[in-house]
N, C-alpha and C positions, 0 to 999 in steps of 0.2 A: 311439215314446214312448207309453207310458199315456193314458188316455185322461182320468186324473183324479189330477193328482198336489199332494203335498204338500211343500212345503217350509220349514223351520226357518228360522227368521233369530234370529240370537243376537248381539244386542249391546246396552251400555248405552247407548246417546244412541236416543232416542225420533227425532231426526230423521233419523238413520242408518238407522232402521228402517223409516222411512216411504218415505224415499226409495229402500230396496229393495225394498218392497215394490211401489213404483211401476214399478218396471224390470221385475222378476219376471215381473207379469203383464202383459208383452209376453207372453209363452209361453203359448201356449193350453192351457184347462184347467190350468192352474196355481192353487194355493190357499196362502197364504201364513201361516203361524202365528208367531207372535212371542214370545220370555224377552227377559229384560234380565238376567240374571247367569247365572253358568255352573251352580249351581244349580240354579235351573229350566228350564235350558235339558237338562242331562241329564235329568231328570223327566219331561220334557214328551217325551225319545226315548222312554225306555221306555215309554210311555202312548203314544205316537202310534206309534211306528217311518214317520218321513217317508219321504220317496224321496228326499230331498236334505238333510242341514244347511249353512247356510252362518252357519260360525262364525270371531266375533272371536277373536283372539290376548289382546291386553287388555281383559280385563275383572275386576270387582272381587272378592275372593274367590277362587274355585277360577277360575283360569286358563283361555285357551281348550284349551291342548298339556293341560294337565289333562282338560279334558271332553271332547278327541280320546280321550286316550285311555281312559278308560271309557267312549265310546262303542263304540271297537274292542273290547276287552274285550269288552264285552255281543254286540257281532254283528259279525263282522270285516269282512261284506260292507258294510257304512255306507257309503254315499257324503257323504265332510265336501270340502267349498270353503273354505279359511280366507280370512278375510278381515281386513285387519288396513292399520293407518298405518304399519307397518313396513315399511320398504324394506331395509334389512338382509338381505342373503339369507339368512345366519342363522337367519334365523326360517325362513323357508321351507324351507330345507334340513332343521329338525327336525320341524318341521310335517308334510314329506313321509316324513321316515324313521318317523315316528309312524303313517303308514296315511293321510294325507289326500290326496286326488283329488286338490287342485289349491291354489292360491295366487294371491290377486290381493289390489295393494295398493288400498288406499281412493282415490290418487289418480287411478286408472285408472278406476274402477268403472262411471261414468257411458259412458265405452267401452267396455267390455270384459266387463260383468258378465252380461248377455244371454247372450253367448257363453261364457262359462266355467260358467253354473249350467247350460247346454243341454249343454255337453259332457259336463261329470260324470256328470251323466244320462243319459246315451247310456252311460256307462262307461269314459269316454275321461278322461285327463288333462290338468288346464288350467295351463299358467302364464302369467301375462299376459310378453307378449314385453320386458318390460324387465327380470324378473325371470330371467326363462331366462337373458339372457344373464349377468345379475349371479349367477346361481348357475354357469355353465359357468367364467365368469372364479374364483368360489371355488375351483371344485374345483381350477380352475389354479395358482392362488396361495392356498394355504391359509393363513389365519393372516393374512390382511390385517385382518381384523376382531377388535376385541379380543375379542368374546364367540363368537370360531370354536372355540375348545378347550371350550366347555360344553356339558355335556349336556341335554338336552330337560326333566331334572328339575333341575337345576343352572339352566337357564335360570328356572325357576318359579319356584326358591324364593329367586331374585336378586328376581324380579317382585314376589316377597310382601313381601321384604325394604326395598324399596324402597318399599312403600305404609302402611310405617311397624309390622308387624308383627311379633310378638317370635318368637321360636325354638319356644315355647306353641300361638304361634298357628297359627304357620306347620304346627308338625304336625296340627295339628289340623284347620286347610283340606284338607290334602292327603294324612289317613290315616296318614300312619310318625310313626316315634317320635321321639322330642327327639334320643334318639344320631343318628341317620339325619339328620335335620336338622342338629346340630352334625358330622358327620361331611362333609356336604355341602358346606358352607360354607366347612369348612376347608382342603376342594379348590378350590373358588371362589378365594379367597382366593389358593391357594398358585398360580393358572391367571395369575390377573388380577395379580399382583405387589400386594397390598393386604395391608396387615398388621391393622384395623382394622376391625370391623363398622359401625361410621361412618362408615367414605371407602366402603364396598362400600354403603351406605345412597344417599349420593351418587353414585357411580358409576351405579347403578341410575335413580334421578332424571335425573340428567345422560343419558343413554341412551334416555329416554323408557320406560324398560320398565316402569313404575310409571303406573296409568289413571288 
């Protein structure tokens, strides 16, 4: 391992960030930098280029599967940890097809979080052991989860939808166009059996995917 390394922590609760940043540096020669939105949490990549992000799934704005992937985009070697209250392997499953090292949920963290930003780092893949098996059980039984048929952008712009954002906005956070957008949605929709951009409003709430 390096002998001076950096790592991102990307979330919006200031105590979430403290309390990672308390774990972290168990790892020697570790230096911990902090964003609170996905925002400047991608800014602060390209200005720093870390050795590690360890980034949230929810956060407010541009998404975490968002700032994955502009992170990969810009350098594909990125080592990202997501970190997220999602136990949904869902998430994780697109999180991983997205180019992210690893996945551990928030309620693990004080376990396990040592050990998954040291693995990443190393170049190894982490998933905390309750998620492996919740994602081995997916690929077994597909479609036990109602948001299994979305895609990692479909996942996003449920996320945006849910935090009360309009079809304007939504393009706007996330770069494509209003069609792209309204094109999206209406596969959401047509996935999730919702005939309504107001039960997919609730849906999204109801689901926690809304920070």
């Amino acid at each position: 391992m390096k002998p001076n390394i950096t790592i991102l922590v990307v979330d919006d609760h200031p105590i979430v960030r403290a309390g990672c940043r308390q774990l972290i540096q168990q790892i020697p020669s570790a230096k911990v930098v902090e964003a609170e939105t996905g925002e400047e949490g991608y800014r602060m990549f390209q200005e720093l280029y870390p050795d590690m992000v360890l980034l949230d799934i929810t956060l407010p704005g541009v998404g975490g599967l968002e700032v994955l992937r502009r992170i990969r985009a810009n350098r594909d070697t990125a080592k990202v940890l997501m970190f997220s209250m999602h136990e949904d392997p869902v998430f994780a499953s697109r999180a991983m097809q997205a180019g992210a090292r690893g996945y551990i949920t928030k309620n693990n963290a004080a376990d396990h979080l040592v050990e998954a930003v040291s693995k990443v780092l190393e170049g190894k893949i982490y998933l905390s052991p309750d998620m492996a098996q919740q994602l081995a059980m997916l690929n077994i039984d597909a479609g036990t989860s109602a948001l299994s048929d979305l895609s990692r952008r479909e996942l996003e712009i449920l996320r945006l939808l849910g935090e009360g954002k309009s079809m304007n906005e939504i393009s706007d956070v996330l770069g494509i166009s209003y069609k792209t957008v309204a094109n999206n949605l209406t596969q959401i929709k047509g996935k999730l059996d919702i005939n309504k951009t107001a039960e997919l409003m609730r849906f999204a709430i109801s689901h926690g995917l809304s920070s």
